[in-house]
C-alpha positions as CSV (number, residue, x, y, z in Angstrom):
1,X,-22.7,-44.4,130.0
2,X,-19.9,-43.0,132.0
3,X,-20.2,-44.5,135.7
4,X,-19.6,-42.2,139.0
5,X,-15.8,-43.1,139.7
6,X,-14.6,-43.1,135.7
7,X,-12.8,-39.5,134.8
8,X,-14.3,-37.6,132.4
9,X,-11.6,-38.0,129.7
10,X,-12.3,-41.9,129.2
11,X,-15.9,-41.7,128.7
12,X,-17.4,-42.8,125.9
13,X,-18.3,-39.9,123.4
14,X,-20.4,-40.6,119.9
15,X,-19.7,-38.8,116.9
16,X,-22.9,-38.4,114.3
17,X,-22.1,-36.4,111.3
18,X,-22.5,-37.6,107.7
19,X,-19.2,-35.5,106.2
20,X,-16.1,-38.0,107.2
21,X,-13.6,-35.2,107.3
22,X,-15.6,-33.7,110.4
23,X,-16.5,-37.3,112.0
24,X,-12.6,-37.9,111.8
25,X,-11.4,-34.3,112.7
26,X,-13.8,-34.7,116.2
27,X,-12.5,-38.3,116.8
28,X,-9.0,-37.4,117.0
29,X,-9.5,-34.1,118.7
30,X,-11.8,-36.2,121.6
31,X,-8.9,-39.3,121.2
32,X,-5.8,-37.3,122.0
33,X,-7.9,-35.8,124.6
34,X,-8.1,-39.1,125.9
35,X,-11.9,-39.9,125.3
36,X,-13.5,-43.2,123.7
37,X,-14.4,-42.0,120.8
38,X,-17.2,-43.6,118.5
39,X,-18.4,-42.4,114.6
40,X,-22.0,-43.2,113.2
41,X,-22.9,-41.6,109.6
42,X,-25.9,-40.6,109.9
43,X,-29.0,-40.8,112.5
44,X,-30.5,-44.3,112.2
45,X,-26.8,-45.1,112.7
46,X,-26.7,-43.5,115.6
47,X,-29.4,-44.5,117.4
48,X,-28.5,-48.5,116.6
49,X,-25.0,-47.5,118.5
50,X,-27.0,-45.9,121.8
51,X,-28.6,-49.0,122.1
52,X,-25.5,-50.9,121.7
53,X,-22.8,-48.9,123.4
54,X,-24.5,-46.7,125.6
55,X,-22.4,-43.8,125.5
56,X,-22.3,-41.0,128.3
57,X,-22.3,-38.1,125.2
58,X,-23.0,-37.6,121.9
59,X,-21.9,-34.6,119.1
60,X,-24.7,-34.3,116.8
61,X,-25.0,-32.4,113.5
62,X,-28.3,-31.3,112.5
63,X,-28.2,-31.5,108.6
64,X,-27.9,-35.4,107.7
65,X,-29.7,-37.2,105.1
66,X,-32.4,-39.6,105.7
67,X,-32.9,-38.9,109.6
68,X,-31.5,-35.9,110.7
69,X,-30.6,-34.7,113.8
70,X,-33.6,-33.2,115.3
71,X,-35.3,-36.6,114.1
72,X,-32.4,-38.2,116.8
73,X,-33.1,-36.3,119.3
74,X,-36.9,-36.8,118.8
75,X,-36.6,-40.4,118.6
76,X,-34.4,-40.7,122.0
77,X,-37.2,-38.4,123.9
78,X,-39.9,-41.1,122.4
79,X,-37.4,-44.3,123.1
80,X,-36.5,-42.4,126.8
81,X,-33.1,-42.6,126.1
82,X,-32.4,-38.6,126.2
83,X,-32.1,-38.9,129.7
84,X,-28.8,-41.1,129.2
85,X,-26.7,-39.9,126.7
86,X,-25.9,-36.5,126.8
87,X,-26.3,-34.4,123.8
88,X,-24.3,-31.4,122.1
89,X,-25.7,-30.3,118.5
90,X,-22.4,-28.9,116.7
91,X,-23.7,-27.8,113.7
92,X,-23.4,-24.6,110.9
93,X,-26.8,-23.8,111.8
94,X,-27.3,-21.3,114.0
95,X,-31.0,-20.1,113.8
96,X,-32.6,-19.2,117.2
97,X,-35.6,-21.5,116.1
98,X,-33.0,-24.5,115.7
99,X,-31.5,-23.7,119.1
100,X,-34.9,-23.5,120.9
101,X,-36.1,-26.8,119.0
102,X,-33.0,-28.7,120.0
103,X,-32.8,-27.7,123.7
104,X,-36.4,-28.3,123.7
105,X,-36.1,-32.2,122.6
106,X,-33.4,-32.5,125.2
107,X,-30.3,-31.2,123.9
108,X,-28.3,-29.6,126.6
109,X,-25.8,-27.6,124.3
110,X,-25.2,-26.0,120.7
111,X,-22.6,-24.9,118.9
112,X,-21.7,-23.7,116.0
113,X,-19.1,-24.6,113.3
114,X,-16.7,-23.8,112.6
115,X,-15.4,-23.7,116.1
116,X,-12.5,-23.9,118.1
117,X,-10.4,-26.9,119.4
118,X,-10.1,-25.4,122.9
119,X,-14.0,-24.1,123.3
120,X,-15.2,-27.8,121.7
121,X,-12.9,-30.0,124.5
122,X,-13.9,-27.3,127.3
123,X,-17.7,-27.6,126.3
124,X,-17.3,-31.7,126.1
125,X,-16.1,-31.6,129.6
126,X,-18.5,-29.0,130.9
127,X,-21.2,-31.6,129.4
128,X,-19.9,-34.4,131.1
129,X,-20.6,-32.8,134.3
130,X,-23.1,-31.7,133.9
131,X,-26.6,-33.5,135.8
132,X,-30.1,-33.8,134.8
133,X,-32.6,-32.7,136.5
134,X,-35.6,-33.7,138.0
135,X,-38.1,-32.2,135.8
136,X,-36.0,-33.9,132.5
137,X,-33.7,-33.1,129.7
138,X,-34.4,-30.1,128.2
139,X,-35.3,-28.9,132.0
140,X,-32.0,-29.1,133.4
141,X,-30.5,-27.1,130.4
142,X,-30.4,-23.3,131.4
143,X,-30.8,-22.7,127.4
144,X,-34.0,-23.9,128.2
145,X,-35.2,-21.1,130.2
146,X,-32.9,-18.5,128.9
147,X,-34.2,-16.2,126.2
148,X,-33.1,-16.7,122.4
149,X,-29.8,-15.8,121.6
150,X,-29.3,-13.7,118.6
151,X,-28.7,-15.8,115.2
152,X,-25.2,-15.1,115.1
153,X,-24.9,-15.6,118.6
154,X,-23.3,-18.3,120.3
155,X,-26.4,-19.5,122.5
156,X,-24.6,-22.3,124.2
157,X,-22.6,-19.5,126.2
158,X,-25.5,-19.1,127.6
159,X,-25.1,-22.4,129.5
């Protein structure tokens, strides 16, 4: 969890993505940015390493084995840790019923692969600033309340 007076570029960023090229390709890219980044392989490993590192954000890919990413998110709503780590889903799905169902378990941006270095930093540090609101997660995301974007849409513009 990043605290008030530590700059954006040294919090602590997980990684959740069972393909190792992308895992590594997202830890550099947030390491020479100068993040702390963090890898898990799939989602049980990820939820083992909120508990243990606490981390201010997370990139989350929706298509893992075992438990995937919406069954993350779902289990940090349940465990009340969605209120703590920030989420982004960066995944190669890009249904408008997999945006809504993410930003409604909490997540407060999507986006789609592939993507750009340049968006994918921008978007990290437009996470980290970003605050929760009072009425939760998936309230204080203006995807929330915007309408659906079109499938091949980048919702998370939205934001």
């Amino acid at each position: 969890m990043r605290h008030a007076n530590e700059p954006l570029s040294q919090s602590t960023i997980l990684v959740v993505d069972d393909e190792l090229m992308m895992r590594e390709l997202l830890t550099t890219r947030l390491g020479v940015a100068g993040f702390h980044p963090l890898q898990a392989r799939n989602g049980q490993e990820a939820l083992v390493m909120i508990g243990q590192s606490r981390p201010a954000a997370m990139v989350l890919d929706i298509n893992m084995p075992g438990l995937d990413g919406f069954g993350v998110l779902e289990s940090m709503r349940r465990n009340g840790q969605i209120g703590h780590v920030k989420v982004m889903v960066l995944t190669a799905r890009n249904q408008t019923a997999d945006v809504r169902r993410a930003i409604a378990l909490g997540a407060r941006d999507f986006l789609t692969k592939p993507f750009s270095d340049n968006i994918f930093l921008a978007r990290i540090e437009r996470l980290l600033r970003s605050r929760p609101a009072p009425g939760g997660p998936a309230a204080s995301s203006p995807l929330a309340a915007a309408p659906p974007a079109a499938p091949e849409a980048d919702a998370s513009l939205l934001l």
